[in-house]
C-alpha positions in Angstrom: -7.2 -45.9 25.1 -5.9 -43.1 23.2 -5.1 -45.1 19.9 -8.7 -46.8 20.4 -10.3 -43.3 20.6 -8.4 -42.1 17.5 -9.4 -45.2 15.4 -13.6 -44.8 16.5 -13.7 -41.2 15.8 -11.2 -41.0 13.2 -14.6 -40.7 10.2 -15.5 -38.1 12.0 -12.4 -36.1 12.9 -10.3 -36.6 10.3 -12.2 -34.8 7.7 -12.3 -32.2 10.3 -8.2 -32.1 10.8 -8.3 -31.9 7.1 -10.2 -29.0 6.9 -8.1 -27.6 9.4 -5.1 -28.1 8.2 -6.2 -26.6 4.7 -7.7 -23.3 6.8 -4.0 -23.1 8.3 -2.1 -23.0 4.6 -4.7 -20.7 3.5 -4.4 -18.4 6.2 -0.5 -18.6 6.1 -0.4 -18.1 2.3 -2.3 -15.0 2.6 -0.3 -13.5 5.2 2.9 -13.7 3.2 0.6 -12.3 0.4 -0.3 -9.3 2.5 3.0 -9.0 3.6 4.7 -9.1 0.8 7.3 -6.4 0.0 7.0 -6.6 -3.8 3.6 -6.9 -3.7 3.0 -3.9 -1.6 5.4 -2.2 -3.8 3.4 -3.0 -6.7 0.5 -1.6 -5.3 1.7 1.6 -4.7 2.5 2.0 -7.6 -0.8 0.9 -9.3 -2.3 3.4 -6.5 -0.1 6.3 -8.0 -1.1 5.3 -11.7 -4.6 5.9 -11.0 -4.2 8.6 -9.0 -2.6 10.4 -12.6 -4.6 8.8 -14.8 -7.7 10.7 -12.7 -9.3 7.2 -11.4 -8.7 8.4 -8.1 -8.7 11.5 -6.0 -6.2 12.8 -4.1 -8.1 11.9 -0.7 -8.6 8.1 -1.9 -4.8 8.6 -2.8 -4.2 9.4 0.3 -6.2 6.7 2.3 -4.8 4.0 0.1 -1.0 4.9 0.6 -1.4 5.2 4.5 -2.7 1.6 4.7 -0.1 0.4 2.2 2.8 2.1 3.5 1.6 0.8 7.2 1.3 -2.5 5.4 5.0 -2.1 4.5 6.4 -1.0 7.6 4.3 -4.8 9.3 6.6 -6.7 6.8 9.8 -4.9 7.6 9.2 -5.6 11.0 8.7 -9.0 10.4 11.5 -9.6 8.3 13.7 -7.8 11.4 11.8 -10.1 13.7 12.1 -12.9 11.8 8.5 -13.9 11.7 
């Protein structure tokens, strides 16, 4: 029955697996993204650029590094954890 089932629904659901399955590489792809050590990196050091070049104050500074550095701290404790 199984096999039967997979063959009449298969227009519908397979588009729908697809889309899935595209959601899934997506979502993983921009999880390594966010976790990514050189790209956090990178970041803070854009962050500190602006913050001299007077795009940004001090308190946006601030706020900025804090969620980067917390970013940064997630990925080494992935990398530890092997995740």
């Amino acid at each position: 029955m199984g096999i039967l089932t997979d063959v009449v629904f298969a227009p519908a659901v397979g588009p729908m697996k697809g889309l899935l399955w595209l959601a899934q590489v997506i979502a993983e792809q921009a999880e390594r993204t966010l976790y990514d050590e050189d790209v956090i990196r990178a970041a803070l050091l854009d962050l500190e650029e602006a913050l001299e070049a007077g795009e940004i104050d001090e308190a946006e500074y601030e706020e900025q590094e804090e969620i980067l550095l917390e970013r940064l701290k997630t990925a080494r404790e992935r990398l530890r954890s092997g995740s």
